[in-house]
N, C-alpha and C positions, 0 to 999 in steps of 0.2 A: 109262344102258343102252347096250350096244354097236350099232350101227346093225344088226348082223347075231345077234344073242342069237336072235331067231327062225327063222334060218333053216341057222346053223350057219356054219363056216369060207367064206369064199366067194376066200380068195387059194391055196388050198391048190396046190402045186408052181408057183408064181409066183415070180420069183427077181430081188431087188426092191435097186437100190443105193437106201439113203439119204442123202443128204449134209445134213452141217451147218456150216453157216457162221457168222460171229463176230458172232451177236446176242446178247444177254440173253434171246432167247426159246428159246435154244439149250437149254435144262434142260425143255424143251415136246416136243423129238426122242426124249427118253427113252421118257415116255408113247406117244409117237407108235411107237416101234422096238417096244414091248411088244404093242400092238394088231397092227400087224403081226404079229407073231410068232404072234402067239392067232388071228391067220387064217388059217395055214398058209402064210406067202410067209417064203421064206431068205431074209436081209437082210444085206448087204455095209454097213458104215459107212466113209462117205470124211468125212474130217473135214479143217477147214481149220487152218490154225496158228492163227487167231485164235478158231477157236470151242474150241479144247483152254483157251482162259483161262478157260472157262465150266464147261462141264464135262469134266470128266480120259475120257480114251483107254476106260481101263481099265472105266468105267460100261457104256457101248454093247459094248466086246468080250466080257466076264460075260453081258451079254443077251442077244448076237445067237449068243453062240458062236464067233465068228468074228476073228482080228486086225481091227484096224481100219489102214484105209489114211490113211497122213499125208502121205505126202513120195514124188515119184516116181522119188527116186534108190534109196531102200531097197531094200539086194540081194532080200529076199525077198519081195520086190514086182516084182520086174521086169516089165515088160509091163501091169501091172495097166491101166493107161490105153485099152489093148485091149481085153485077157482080158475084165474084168468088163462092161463095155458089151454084149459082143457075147453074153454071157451072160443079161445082165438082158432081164425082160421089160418094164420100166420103171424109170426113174431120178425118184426124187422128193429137190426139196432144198424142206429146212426144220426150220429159217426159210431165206430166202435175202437176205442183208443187199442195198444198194443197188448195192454194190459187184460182187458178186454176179453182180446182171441186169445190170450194164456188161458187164462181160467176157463173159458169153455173149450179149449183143446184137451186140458186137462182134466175137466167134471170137478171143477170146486164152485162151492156154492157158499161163500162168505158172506153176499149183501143179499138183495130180494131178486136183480135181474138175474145173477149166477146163477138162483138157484132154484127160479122160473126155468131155465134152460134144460134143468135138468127135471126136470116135471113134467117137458113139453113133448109131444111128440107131432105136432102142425112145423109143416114146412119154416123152416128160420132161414133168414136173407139177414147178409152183413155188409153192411157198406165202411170196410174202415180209414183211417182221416188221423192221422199223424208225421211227424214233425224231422226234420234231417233226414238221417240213413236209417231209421228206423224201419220203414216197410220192406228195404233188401234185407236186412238183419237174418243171418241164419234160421234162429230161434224162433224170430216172429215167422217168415217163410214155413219151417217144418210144422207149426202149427195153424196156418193157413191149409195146408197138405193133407193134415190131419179132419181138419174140421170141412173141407170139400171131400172127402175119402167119405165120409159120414153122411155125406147127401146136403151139406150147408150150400148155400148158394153165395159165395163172396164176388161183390162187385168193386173190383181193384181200385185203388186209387187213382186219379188222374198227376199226370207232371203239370208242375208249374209253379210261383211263389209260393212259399211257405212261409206261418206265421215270423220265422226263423231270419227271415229274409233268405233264404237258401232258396235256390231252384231244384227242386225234386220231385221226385214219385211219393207225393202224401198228401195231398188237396183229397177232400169227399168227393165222391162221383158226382156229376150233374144229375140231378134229379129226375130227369127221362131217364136213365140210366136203372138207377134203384126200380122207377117207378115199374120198367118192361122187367126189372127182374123179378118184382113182385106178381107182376100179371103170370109168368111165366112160369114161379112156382104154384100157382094157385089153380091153373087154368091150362096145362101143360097138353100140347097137342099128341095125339097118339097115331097119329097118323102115313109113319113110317114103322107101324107095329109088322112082322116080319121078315121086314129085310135086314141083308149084313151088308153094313156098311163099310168100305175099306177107304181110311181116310193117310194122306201122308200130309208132312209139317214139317216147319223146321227148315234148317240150311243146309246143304252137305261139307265135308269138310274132306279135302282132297292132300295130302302128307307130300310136302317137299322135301321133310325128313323127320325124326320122331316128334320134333320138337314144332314143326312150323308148319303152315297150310295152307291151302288155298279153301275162301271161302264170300260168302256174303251177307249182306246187312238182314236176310230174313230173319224173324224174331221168334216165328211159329204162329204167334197169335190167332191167326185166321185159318190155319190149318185146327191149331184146337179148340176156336169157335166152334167149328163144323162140327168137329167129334161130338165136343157136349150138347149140341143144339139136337145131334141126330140119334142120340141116346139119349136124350129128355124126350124125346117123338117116337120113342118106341123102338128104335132100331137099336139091332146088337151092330157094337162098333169094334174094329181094330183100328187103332189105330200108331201107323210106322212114320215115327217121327227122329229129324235129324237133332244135333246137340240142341239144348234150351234150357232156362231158367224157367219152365213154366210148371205148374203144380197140374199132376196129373188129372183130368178131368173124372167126376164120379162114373163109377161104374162103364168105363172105357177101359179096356183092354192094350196095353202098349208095345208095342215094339219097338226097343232103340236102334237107331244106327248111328255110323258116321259116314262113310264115303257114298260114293252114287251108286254103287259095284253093290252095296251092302244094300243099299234101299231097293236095288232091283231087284233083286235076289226075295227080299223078306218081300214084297208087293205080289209075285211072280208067284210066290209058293202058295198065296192064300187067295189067286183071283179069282181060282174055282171056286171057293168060299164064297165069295162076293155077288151081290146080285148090284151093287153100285159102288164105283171106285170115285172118291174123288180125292185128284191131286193138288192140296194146294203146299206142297212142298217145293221151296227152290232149291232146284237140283243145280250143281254148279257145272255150268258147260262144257269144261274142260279142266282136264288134271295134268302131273306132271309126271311126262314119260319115266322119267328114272327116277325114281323119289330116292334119297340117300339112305343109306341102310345106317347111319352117323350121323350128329349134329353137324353141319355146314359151319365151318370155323371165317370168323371175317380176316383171320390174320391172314396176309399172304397173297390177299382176293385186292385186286382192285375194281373189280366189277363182277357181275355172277349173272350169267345166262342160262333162262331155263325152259327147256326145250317142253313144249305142253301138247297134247294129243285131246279130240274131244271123248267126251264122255259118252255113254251110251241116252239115246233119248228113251227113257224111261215110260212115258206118257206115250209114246210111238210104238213101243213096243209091248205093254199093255192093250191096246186097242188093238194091234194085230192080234194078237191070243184071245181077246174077248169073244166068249159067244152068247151072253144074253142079257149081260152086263150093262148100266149103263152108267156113260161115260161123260164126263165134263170136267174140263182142263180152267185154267188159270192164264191171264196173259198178262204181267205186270211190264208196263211200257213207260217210256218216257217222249213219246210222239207218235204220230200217226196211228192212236190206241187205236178206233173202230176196222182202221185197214189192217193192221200188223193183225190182229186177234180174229180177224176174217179168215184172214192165209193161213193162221195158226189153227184155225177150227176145219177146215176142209183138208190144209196137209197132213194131220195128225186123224183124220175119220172121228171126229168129236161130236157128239149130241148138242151140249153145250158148253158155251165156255164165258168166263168169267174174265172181263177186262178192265183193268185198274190202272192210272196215271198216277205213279208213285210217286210224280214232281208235285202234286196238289197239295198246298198246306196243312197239316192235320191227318194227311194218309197216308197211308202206303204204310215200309217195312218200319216194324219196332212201335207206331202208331196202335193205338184201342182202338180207333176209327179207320172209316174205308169210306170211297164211290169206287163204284162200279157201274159198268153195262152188261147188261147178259145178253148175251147173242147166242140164238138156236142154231140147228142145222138148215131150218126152214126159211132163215133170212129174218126172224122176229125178233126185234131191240129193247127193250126195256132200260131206262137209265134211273139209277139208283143214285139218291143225294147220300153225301156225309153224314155216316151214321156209325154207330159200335161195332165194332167186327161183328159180336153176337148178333146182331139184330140182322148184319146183314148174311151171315151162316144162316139164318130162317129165313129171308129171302131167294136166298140160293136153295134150300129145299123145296122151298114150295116150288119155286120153277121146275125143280127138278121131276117133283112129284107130279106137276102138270104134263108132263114129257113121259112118265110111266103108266096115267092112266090113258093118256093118247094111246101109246102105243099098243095099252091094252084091247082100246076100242078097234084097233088097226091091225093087230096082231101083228105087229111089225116087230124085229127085236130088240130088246132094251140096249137104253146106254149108259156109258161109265163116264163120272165125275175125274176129273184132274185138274191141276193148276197150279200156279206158285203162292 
């Protein structure tokens, strides 16, 4: 089903360059050019020399209607490197090979799409699609970092076969995917315009000694959904996130940490800041009383006991400090989700909270996708299908923003976001 069957065209007089570059997932632009088209956006194709090995000119100019652009000597192209830029309402490339995000991390403009890029100044979405270990690659990474620093919108790779026969992180994103990130730079809600949002992420990481830790499978993901979702809506973000491979969100403000001692502390200092906290950091329950001031040597050990104390409840003791804050938690379960996240929203003084069944295929921790339920103070449920973390971090806003203007009609006091 099309993301938008229900509500009708929603690109209509949208004037959209595609560009595709020399992946194997390059025969995936087709599908992609044709959705467009059925949502009312004109689409220009910039094709690169090495994506014409994949599929031929003539596919995408039959679809779009329109020549497709190769080479930016072509006399009846002249200018194009301008012209279409300053026309488009957005430029989206995909796939965008690795090669790709070099060149626009770096501002070279060697063929016609480089050096469109650098012409353009309309919102650019990148959906990149390459091969083995390539998308963890340092290289590729710091220029992913680079090109979200600058306001790009990249929508990550999915895991799964690669042309390679390898299982990895470098499939193209599914097409809903690209498609909400295009509505999103185009059409970007402003709707959390003055508040500060204080968002955590991430795992903590608890020292049994320099070297070792206690810790868990959180990935951060959906801690830094939140952030960018509530900085694209207008909110100024902090956000205090634990260790992660993730590329800092545009225009979010970070705080690092590691242990739980450290995340309360950085949370604690800035809640008076905050007019909403939310936690979706998993904090680790418990650490290790004596952590060793030395590497724990296994000579000598035939077994090793280690004495552990809990942590401080973070989320608990935030909403005790809060006074106008609002507040909503995280419940990542593996049974009895609706009860556990019940108990967990009334012992903890939660507005809302957020409950996820991490045993469900496709979610939970390290997963790009989530379900959830949100559960109010009021006893109101909502269940949320399998969707992109991002999509479901604007889900969770808007509930939440439905909970600030209540409150405003009510004059009751706000609450604060938390969760894992």
């Amino acid at each position: 089903m099309n993301i938008s069957d229900s509500i009708g065209p929603t690109l209509i007089g949208k004037h959209i360059v595609l560009g595709v570059t020399g992946s194997i997932a390059a025969y995936k632009a087709v599908a992609l050019l044709r959705t467009l088209i059925r949502e009312g956006a004109v689409v220009q194709v910039v094709m690169t020399q090495s994506a014409t090995k994949f599929v031929t000119p003539l596919t995408f100019e039959v679809l779009s209607g329109h020549p497709v652009s190769l080479d930016i000597f072509e006399a009846r192209q002249a200018m194009t490197h301008v012209s279409w830029p300053a026309q488009a309402d957005a430029i989206v490339i995909a796939p965008a090979t690795a090669n790709c995000l070099a060149k626009a991390a770096m501002g070279m403009g060697d063929d016609l799409l480089s050096t469109m890029l650098l012409t353009s100044q309309c919102p650019l979405v990148v959906a990149p699609a390459m091969d083995g270990g390539m998308w963890t690659h340092p290289s590729v990474q710091e220029h992913v970092k680079t090109l979200c620093a600058r306001g790009t919108v990249v929508v990550n790779p999915e895991i799964g076969p690669l042309a390679s026969g390898q299982i990895g992180q470098g499939r193209l994103a599914e097409e809903s995917r690209i498609l909400a990130a295009l509505h999103a730079a185009l059409a970007p809600q402003r709707d959390w315009q003055g508040h500060r949002v204080l968002v955590s992420a991430g795992p903590t990481q608890e020292p049994i000694d320099p070297v070792r830790f206690i810790s868990n499978r959180s990935s951060g993901k959906m801690g830094y959904a939140v952030a960018e979702a509530a900085q694209a809506r207008g909110a100024q973000v902090v956000l205090v996130t634990g260790p992660t491979a993730l590329p800092i969100p545009r225009g979010v403000e970070v705080v690092s940490v590691s242990t739980a001692e450290d995340m309360l502390k950085a949370l604690s200092m800035r809640l008076a800041w905050s007019t909403t906290v939310i936690m979706a950091a998993a904090v680790a329950d418990f650490r290790p009383t004596h952590p060793a001031a030395q590497k724990i040597k296994k000579q000598g050990h035939t077994g090793q006991t280690l004495d552990l104390e809990q942590t401080t409840d973070i989320l608990a003791s935030l909403s005790a400090q809060r006074t106008t804050q609002l507040m909503v938690g995280f419940a990542a379960e593996t049974s009895d989700l609706t009860a556990h996240a019940q108990a967990k929203l009334t012992a903890k003084g939660l507005d809302l909270i957020v409950a996820n069944d991490v045993t469900i295929e496709g979610a939970g921790f390290g997963s790009d996708q989530n379900a959830a339920t949100l559960i109010d103070r009021q006893g109101g449920m909502t269940e949320l299908p399998l969707m992109p973390k991002r999509a479901l971090a604007d889900a969770i806003l808007n509930r939440a923003h439905e909970l600030f203007c209540s409150r405003q009609s009510s004059q009751s006091p706000s609450p604060v976001l938390g969760g894992r």
